[in-house]
BAVO-261536 format. One line per 8 residues: number of its first residue (from 1); their letters; for each residue x negated, y negated, z negated of N, C-alpha, C. Coordinates in steps of 0.001 Angstrom, whole numbers, plus 500000, padded with zeros to 6 digits. Atoms other than C-alpha are relative to their C-alpha. Layout:
BEGIN
NUM> A> X,Y,Z,X,Y,Z,X,Y,Z  ...
//
This chain:
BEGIN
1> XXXXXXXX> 500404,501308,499516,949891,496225,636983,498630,500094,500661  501342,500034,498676,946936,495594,639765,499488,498744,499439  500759,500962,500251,944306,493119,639287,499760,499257,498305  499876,500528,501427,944188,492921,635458,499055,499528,499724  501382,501231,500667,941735,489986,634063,499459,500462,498699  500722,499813,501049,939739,490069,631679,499648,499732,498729  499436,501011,500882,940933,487281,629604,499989,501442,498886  499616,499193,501290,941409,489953,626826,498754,500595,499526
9> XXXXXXXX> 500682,499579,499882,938467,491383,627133,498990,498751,499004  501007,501265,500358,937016,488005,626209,499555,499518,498713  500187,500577,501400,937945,487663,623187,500050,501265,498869  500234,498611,501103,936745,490446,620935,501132,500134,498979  499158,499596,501230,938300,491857,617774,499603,498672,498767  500374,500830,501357,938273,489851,614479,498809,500334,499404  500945,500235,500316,935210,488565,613855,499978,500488,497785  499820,500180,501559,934447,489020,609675,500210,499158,499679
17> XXXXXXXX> 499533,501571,500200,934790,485501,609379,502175,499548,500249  498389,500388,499126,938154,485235,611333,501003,501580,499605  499288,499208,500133,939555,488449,609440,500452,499496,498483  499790,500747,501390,939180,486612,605986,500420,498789,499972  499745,501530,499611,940283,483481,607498,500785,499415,499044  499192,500479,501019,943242,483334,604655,498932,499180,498486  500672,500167,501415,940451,483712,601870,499390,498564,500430  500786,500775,499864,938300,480807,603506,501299,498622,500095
25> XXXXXXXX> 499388,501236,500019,941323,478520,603826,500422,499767,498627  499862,500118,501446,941921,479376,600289,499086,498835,498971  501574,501123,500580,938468,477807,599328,499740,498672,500586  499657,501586,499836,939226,474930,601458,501407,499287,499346  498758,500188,500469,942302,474474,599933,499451,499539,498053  500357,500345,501147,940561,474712,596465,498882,498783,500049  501459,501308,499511,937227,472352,597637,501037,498498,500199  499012,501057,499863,940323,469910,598926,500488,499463,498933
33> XXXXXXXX> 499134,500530,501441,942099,469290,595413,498395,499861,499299  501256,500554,501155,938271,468918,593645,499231,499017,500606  500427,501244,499312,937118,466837,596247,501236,498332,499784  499203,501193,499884,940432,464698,596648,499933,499260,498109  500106,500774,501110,940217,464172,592622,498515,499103,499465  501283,500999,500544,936347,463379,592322,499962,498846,500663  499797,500809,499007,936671,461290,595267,501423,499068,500688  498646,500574,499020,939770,459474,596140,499792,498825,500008
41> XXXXXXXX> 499915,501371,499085,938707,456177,597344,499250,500813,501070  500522,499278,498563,936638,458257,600207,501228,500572,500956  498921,499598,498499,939728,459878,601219,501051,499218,500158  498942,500825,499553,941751,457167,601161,499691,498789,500764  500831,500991,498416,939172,454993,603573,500200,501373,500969  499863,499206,498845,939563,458364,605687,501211,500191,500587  498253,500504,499487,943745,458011,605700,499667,498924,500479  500015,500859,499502,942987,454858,606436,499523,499411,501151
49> XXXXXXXX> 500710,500228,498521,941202,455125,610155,501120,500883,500763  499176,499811,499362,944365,455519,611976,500654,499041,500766  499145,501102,498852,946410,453683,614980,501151,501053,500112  498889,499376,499224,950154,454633,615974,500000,500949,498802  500168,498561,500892,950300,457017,612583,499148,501275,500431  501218,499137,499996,947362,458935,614326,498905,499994,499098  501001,500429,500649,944675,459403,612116,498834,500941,500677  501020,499562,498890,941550,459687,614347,498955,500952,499397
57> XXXXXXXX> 500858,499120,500655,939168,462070,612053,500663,501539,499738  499078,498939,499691,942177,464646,612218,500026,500104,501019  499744,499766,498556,942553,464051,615788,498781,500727,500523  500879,499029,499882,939466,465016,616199,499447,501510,499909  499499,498695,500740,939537,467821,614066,500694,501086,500960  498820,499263,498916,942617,468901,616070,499572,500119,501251  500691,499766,498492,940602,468651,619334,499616,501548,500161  500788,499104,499971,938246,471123,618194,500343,501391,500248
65> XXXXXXXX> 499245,498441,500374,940865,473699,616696,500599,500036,501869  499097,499280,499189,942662,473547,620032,499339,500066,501611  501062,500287,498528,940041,472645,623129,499488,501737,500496  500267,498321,500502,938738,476472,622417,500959,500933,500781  499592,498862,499880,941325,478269,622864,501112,499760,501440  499690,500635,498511,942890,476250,626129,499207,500452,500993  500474,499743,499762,939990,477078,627677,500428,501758,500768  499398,498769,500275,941196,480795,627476,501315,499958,500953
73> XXXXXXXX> 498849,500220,499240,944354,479882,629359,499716,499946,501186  500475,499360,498376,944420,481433,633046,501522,499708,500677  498946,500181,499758,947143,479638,634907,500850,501069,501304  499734,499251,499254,947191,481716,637808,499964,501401,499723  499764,498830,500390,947985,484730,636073,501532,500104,499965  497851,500093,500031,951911,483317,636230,499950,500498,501307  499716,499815,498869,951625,485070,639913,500463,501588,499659  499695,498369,500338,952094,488378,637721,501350,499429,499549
81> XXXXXXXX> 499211,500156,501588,955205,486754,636054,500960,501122,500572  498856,498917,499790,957632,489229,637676,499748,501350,499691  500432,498662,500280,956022,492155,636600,500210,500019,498510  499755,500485,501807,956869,493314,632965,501141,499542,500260  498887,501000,500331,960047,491181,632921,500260,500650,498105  499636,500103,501672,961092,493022,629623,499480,498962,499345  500754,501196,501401,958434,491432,627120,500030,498294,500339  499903,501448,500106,958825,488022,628678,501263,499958,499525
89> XXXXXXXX> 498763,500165,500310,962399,488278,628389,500198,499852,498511  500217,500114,501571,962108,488902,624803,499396,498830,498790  501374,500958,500607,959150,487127,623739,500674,498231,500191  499362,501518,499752,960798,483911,625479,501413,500306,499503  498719,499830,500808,964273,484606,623979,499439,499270,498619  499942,500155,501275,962680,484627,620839,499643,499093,499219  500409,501318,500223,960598,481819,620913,500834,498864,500244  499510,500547,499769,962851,479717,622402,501470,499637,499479
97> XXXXXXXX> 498826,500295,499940,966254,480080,621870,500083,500575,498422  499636,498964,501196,966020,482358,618518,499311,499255,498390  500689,500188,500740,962964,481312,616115,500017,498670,499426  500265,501430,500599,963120,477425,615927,501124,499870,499184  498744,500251,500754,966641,477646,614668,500398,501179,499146  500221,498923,501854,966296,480644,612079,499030,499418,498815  501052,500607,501001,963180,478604,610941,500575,498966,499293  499291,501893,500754,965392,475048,610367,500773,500999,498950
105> XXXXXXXX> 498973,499902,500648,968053,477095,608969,499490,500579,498388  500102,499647,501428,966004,478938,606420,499076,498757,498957  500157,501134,499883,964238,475675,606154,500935,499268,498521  498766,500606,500877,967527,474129,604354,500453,501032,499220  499365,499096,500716,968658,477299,602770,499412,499842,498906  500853,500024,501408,965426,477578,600287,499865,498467,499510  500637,500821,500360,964180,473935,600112,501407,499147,499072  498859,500395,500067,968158,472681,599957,501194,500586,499215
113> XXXXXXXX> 499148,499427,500564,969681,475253,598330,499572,501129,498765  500488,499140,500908,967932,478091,596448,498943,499254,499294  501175,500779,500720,964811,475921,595367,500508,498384,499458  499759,501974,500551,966786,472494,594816,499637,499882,498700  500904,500714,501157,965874,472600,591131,498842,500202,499820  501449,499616,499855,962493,473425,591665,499012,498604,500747  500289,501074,498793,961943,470548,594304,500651,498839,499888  499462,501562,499873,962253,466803,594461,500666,499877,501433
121> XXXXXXXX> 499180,500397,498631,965286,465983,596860,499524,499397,500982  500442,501095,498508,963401,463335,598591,498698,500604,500551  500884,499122,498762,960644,465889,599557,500490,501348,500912  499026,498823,499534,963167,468885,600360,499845,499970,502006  500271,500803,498791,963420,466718,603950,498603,500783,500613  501387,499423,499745,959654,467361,604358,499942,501029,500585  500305,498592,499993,959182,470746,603970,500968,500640,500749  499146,499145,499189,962157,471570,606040,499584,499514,501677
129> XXXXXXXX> 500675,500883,498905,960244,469153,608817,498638,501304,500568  500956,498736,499444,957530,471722,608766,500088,500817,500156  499033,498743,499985,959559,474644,608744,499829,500053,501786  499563,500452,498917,960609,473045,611937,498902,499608,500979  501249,499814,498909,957210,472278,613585,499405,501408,500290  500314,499063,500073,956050,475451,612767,500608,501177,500780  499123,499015,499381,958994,477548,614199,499705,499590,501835  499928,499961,498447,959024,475600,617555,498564,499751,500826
137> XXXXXXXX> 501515,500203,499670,955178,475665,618221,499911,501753,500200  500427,498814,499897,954797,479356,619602,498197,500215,500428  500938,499252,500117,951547,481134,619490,498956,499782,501522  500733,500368,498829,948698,480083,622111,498581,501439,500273  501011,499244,500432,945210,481493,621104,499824,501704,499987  500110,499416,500659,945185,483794,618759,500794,501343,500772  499306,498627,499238,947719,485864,620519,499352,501256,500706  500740,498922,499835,944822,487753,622461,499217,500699,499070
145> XXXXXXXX> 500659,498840,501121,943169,489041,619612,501267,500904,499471  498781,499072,500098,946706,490376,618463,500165,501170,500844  499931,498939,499045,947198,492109,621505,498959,500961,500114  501366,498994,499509,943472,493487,621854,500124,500982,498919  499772,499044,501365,944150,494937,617953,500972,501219,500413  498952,498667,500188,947351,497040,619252,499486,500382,501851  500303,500250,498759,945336,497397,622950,501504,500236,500791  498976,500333,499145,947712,495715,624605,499819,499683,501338
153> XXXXXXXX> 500738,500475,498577,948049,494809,628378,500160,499067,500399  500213,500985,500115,945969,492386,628934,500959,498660,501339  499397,500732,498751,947752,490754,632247,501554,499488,498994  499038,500509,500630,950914,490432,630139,500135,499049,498743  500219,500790,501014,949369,488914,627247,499563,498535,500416  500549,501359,499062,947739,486111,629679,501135,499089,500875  499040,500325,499289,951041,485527,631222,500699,499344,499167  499198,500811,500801,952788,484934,628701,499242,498986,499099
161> XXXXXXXX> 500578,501534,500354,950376,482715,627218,500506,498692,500573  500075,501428,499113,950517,480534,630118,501323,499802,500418  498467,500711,499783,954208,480601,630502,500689,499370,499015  499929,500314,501044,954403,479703,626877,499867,498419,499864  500622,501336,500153,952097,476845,627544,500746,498862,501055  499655,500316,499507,953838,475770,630271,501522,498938,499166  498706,500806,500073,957389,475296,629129,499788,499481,498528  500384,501476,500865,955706,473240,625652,500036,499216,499964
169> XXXXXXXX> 500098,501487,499566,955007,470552,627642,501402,499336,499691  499632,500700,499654,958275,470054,628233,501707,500448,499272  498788,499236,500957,960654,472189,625515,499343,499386,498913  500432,500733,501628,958543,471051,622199,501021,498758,499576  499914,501048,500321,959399,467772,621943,501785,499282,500047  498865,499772,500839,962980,467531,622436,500924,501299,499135  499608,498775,501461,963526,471164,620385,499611,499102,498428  500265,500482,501075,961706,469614,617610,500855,498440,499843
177> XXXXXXXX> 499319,501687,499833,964012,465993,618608,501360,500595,499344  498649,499530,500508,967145,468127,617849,499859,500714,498852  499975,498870,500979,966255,470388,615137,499886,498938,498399  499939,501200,500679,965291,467060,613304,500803,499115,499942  498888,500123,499983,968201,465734,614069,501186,500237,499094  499340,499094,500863,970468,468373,612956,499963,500142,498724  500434,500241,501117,968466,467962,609886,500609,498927,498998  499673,501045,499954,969601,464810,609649,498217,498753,499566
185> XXXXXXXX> 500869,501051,499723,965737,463528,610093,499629,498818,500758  500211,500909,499335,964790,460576,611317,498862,500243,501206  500220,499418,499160,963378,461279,614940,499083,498909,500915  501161,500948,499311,960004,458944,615699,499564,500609,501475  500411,499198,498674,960200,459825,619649,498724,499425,500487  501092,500510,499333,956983,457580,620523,499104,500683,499465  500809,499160,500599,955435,459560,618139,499843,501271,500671  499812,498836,499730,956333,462726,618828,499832,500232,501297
193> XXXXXXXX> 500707,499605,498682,955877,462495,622431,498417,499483,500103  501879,500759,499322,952336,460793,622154,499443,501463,498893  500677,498833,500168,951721,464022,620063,500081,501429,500866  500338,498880,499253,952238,466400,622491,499703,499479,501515  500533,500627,498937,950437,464198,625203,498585,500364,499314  500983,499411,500447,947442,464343,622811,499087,501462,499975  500350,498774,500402,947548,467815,621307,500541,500962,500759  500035,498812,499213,948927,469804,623800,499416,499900,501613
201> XXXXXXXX> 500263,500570,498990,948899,467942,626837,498432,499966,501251  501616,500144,499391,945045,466440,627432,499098,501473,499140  500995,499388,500503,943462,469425,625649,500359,501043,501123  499866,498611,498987,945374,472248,627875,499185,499752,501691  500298,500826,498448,944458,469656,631436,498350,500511,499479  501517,499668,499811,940446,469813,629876,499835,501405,499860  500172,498387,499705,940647,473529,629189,500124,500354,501777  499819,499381,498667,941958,474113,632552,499041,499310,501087
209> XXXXXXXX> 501476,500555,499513,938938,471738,633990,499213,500599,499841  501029,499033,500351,936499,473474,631949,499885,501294,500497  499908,498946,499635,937546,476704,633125,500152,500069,501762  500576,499726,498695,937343,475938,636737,498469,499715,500430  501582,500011,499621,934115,474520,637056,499243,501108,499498  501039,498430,500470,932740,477514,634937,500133,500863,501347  499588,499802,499483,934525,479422,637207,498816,500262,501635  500831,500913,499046,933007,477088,640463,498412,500781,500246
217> XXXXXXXX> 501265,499483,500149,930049,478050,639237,499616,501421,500287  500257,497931,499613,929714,481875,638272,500553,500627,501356  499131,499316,498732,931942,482423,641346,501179,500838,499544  498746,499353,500102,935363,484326,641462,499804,501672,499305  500101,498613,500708,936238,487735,639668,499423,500391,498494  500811,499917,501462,934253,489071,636865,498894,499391,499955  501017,501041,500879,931461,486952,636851,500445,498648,499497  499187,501617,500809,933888,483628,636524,500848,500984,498846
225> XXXXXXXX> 498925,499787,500780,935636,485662,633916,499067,500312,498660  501466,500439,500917,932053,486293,632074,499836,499324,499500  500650,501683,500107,930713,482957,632516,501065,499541,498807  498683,500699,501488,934482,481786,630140,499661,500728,499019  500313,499376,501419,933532,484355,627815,499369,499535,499354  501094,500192,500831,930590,483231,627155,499761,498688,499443  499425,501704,500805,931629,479472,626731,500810,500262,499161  498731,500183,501729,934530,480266,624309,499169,500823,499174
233> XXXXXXXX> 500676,499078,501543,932455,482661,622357,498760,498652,499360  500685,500870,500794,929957,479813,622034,500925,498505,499087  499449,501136,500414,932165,477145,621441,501251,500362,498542  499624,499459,500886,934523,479221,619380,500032,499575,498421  500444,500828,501986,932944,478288,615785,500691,498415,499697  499435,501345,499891,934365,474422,616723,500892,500207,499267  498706,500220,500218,937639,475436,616337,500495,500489,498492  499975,499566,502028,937566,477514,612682,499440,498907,499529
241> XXXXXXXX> 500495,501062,500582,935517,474551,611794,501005,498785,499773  498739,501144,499955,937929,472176,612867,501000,500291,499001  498178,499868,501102,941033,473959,610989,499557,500111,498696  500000,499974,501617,939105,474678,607617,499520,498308,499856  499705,501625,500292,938134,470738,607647,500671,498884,499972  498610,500857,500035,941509,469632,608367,500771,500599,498336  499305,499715,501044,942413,471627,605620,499438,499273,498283  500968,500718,501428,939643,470065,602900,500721,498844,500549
249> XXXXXXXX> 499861,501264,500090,941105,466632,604157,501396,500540,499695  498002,500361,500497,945293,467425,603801,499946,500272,498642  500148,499484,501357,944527,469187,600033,499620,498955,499463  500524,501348,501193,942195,466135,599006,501157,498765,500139  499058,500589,499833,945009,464127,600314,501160,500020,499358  498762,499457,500743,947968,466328,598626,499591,500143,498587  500512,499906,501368,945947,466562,595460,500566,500041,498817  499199,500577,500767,947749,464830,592896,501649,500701,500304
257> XXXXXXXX> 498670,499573,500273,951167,466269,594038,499667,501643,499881  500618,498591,499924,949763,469993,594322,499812,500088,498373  500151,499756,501699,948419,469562,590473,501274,499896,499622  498929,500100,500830,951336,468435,589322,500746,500891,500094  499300,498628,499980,953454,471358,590722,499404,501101,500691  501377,498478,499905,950761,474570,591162,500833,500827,500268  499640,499034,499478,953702,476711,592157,500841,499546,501307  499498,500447,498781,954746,474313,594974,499600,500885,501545
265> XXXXXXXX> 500741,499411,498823,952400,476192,597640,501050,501691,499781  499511,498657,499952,954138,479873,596626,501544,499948,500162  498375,500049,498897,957663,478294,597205,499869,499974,501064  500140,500259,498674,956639,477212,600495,499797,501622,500652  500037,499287,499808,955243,480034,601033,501229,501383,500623  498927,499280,499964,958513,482441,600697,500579,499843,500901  498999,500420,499057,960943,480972,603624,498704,500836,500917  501343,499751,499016,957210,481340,606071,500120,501462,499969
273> XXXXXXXX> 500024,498987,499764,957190,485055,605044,501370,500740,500457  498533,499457,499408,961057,486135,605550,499841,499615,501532  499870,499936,499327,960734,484592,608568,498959,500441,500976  500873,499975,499247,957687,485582,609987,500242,502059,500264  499782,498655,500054,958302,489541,609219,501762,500051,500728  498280,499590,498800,962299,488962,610471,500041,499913,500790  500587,499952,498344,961024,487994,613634,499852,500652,500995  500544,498556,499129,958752,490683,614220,501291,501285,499967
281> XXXXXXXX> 499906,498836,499905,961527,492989,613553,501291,499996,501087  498902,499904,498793,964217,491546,615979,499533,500446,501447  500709,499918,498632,961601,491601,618471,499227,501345,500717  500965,499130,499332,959645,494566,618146,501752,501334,500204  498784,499145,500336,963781,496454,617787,500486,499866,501296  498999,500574,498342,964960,494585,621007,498703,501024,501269  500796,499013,498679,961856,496518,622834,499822,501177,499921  500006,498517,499773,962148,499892,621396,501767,500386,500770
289> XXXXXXXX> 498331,500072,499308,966330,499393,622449,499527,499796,501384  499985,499699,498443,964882,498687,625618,498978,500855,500408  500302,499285,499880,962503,501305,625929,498439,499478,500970  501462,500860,499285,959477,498706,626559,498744,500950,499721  500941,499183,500591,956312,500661,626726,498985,498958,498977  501077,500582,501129,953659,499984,623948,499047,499037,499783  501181,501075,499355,951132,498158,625508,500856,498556,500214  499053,501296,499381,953917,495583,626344,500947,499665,498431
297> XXXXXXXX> 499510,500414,501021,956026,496082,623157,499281,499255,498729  500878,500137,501115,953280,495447,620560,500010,498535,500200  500392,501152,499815,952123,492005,621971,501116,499344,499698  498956,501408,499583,955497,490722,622861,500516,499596,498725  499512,500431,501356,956362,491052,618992,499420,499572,499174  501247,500877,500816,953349,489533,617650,499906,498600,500836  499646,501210,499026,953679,486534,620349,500890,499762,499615  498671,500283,500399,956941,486158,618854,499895,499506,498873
305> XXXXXXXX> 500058,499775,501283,956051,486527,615506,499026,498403,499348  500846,500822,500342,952773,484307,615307,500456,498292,500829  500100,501102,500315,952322,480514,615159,499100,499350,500736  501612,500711,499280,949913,477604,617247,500243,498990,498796  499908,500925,501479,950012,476314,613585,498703,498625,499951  501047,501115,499713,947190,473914,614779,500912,498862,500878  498685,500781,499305,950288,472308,617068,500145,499176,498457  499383,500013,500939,952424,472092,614060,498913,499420,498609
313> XXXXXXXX> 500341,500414,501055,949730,470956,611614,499609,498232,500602  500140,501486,499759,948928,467719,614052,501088,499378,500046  498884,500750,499463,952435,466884,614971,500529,499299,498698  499563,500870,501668,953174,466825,611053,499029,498976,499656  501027,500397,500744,950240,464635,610409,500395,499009,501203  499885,501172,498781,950930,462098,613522,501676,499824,499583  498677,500238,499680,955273,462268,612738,499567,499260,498646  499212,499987,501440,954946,461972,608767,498848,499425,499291
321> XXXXXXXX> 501176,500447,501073,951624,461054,607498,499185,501421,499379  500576,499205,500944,948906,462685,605764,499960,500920,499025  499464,499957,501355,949869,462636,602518,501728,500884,499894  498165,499386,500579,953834,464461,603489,500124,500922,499883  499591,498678,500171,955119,467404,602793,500004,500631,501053  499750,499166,499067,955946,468331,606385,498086,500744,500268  501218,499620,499478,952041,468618,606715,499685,501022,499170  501058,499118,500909,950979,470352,603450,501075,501323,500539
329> XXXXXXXX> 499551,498478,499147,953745,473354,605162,499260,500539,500690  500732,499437,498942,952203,473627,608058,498609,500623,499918  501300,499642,500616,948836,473805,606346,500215,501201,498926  499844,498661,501024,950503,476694,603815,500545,501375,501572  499567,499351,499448,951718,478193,606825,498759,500436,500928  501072,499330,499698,947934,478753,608047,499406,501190,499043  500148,498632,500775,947087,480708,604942,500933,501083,499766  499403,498801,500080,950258,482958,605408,499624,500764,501143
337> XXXXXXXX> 499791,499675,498601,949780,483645,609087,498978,500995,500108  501125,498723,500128,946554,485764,608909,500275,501152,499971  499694,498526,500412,947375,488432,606548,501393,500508,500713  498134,499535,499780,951238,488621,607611,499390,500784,501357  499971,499502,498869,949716,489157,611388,499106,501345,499722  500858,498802,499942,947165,491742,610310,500557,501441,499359  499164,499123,500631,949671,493711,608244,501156,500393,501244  499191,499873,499325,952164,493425,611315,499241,500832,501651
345> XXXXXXXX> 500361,499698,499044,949459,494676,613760,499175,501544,499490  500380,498744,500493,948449,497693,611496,501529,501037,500335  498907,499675,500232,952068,498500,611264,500456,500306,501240  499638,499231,498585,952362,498711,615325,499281,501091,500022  500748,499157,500025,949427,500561,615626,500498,501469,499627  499175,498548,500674,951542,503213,613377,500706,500543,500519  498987,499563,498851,954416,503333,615144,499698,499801,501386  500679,500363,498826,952772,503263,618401,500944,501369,500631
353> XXXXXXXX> 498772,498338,499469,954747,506984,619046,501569,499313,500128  498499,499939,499848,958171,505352,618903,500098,499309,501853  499566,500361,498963,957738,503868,622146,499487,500407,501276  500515,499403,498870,957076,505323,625939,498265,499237,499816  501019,500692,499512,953753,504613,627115,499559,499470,501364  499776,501058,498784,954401,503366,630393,501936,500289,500397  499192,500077,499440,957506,502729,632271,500387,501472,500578  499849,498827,499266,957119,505825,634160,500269,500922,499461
361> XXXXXXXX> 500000,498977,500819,956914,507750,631370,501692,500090,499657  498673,499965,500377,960509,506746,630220,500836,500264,500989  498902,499493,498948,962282,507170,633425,500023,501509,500453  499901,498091,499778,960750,510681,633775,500903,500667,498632  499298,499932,501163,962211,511248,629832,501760,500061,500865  498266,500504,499563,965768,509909,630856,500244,500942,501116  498886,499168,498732,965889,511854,634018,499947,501747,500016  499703,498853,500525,965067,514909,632499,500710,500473,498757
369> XXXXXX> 498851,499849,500222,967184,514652,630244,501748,499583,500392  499337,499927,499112,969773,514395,632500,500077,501166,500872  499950,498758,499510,968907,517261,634311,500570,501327,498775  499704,499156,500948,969186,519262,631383,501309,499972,499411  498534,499574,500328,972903,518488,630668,500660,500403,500776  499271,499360,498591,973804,519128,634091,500707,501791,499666
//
């Protein structure tokens, strides 16, 4: 690939902060249940500053986590999209047509079937709601640090970002309309589309503002590709801020049902990990079968794999309330997502030999062996 950006470049390796990110949501998670019990008339004047089942101190919140990493999003990098085809092919397979409906299904399997005596029927619903945000919310952000961990290439990782982000707009909202459905949930569409007008919508339009005037400014090439660095690296801290303070408000919120069942979070848990590791292995299997090189295979199965669990934690919190189950998922499905990805990006790294390292490399392979049976 010619003209590769820098977008990757931009966003360093895991910070120490952002490598322990599980442990720190842990401690918001614990601060949340001792706060929500010393305090629960505070957080129940803070449920209570909402319009349209938005609640505006989350919305906010949710700005922060997702303004950041929009920013980061390089639309005119879809002029590479024909290059590569494998890993998009994949990556969008998997997101699309594959992941939202392995997620519903295991969704109903555990909450509906293996956990029913474990679980109150009338929250079962819930938790299969977040299953379901979670699955059809693919991976925005975070995805370049993934890729930079297994150095991946960066033009393909930026592409598929933004082709990701693209068809959100306008796949989210009825995927998640049918999958809820199918469920047999009840399917608040004013909602659900005024949440991905909100949270995906106006934050991706000001990222992509922000990032031209920077741009405007530094001028074209690597100094506009600088200049963004050096705004998301400052602004950066917003967005961890944002997600561990959404998380002290859903815990002080879930409080009372969390005490009462203390192994509710490690059921949830279970479905999130089967599917987050079965994922990676259809995906990273479908690119050694196709003989994707490394740099391209690694990403496209961690883009597959990972979550814009900041999507999925507003949409539950604007469809269902505060206080529902579909939210406290989505919020267990931030403290799995960490470690699962850092264990899944050690684990390429390893096998990094099973696959060519460029294109070229494999067609010379194949055609010498070919010569050699002659």
């Amino acid at each position: 690939m010619t003209d590769t950006p820098s977008n990757n470049d931009a966003t360093s390796p895991l910070s120490l902060f952002e490598r322990y990110l599980s442990l720190w949501v842990l401690l918001c998670i614990l601060a949340g249940l001792v706060l929500g019990s010393l305090l629960p008339d505070t957080f129940q004047s803070l449920a209570a500053l909402e319009y349209g089942s938005v609640n505006f101190v989350v919305a906010v919140l949710i700005w922060f986590m997702v303004y950041p990493m929009m920013v980061s999003v390089d639309f005119t990098s879809l002029k590479h999209i024909h290059e590569r085809p494998k890993g998009l092919v994949i990556t969008l397979v998997v997101n699309w047509l594959i992941k939202p409906f392995t997620m519903a299904a295991l969704g109903v399997l555990f909450f509906e079937v293996i956990f029913a005596d474990l679980i109150d029927p009338a929250n079962a619903s819930q938790y299969i709601a977040g299953m379901i945000l979670l699955g059809a919310a693919p991976c925005t952000a975070m995805v370049f640090v993934w890729s930079q961990m297994t150095r991946g290439d960066a033009t393909y990782t930026l592409v598929q970002v933004s082709l990701n982000d693209v068809i959100m707009i306008f796949a989210f909202a009825p995927l998640v309309a049918l999958l809820l459905g199918v469920t047999d949930i009840s399917v608040p569409w004013v909602t659900l589309l005024l949440s991905v007008l909100l949270y995906v919508i106006i934050p991706l339009v000001a990222g992509a503002w922000t990032r031209m005037r920077l741009i405007s400014k530094a001028g074209p090439g690597a100094q506009g590709e600088a200049q963004v660095a050096r705004f998301t690296a400052r602004i950066k801290p917003l967005s961890v801020l944002g997600l561990l303070a959404t998380v002290v408000l859903l815990f002080g919120f879930q409080g009372p049902i969390i005490l009462a069942q203390p192994l509710l979070i490690a059921l949830i848990a279970v479905p999130l990990l089967i599917q987050s590791y079965g994922i990676f292995a259809i995906s990273y299997a479908a690119a050694y079968s196709w003989h994707v090189p490394f740099n391209i295979a690694a990403p496209c199965a961690l883009i597959g794999t990972s979550n814009f669990f900041e999507l999925a934690v507003a949409v539950a919190i604007s469809l269902f309330g505060l206080n529902s189950g579909a939210a406290l998922v989505t919020v267990v499905g931030v403290l799995v997502e960490v470690p699962v990805m850092l264990s899944l990006v050690a684990f390429a790294n390893r096998t990094s030999h099973w696959f060519p390292t460029t294109e070229t490399a494999h067609k010379s392979r194949a055609l010498s062996s070919k010569k050699g049976t002659v």
